[in-house]
C-alpha positions as a Markdown table, in Angstrom:
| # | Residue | x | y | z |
|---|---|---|---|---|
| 1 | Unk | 0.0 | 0.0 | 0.0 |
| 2 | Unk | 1.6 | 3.0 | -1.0 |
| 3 | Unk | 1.2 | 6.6 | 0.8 |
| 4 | Unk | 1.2 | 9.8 | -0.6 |
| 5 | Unk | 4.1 | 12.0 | 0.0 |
| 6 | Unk | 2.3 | 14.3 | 2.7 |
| 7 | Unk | 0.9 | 11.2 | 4.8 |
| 8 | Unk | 4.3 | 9.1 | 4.7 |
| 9 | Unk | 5.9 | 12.1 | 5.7 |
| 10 | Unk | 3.8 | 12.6 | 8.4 |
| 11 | Unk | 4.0 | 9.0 | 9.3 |
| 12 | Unk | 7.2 | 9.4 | 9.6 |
| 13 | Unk | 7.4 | 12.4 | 11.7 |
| 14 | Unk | 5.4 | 10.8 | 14.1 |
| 15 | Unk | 7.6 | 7.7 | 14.7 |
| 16 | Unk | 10.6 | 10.1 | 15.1 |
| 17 | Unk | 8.8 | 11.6 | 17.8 |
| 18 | Unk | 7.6 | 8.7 | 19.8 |
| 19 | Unk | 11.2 | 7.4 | 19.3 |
| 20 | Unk | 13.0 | 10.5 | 21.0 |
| 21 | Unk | 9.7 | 10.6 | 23.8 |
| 22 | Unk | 10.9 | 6.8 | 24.4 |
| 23 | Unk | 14.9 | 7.6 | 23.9 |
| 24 | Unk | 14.3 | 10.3 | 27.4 |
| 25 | Unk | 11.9 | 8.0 | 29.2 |
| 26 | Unk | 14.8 | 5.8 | 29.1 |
| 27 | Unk | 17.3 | 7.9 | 29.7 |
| 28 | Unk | 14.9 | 9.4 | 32.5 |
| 29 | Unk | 14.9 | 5.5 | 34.0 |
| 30 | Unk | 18.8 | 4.8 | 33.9 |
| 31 | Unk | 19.6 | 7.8 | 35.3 |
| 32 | Unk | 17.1 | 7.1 | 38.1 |
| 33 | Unk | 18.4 | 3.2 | 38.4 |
| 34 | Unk | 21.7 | 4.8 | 38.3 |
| 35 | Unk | 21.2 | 7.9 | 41.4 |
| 36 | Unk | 19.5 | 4.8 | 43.6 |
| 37 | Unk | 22.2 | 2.6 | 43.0 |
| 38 | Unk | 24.8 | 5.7 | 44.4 |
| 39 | Unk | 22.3 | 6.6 | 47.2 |
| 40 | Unk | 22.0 | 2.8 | 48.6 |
| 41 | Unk | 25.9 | 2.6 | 48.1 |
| 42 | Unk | 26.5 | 5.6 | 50.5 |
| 43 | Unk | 24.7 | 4.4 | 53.2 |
């Protein structure tokens, strides 16, 4: 099934948006994984 140029590229923009939205959620999670892990070490 081909798309028209407009739809595909909005198709497209929309993937590369829910990939950087997941690409910070986890970035978000390491980091958070990461300052617990530092936290439980100091104690």
């Amino acid at each position: 099934m081909a798309l028209d140029p407009e739809t595909e590229t909005e198709v497209r923009r929309r993937q590369r948006s829910r990939a950087i939205v997941t690409a910070l959620l986890l970035g978000a999670f390491v980091v958070l994984v990461y300052a617990i892990s530092i936290a439980k070490m100091l104690k």
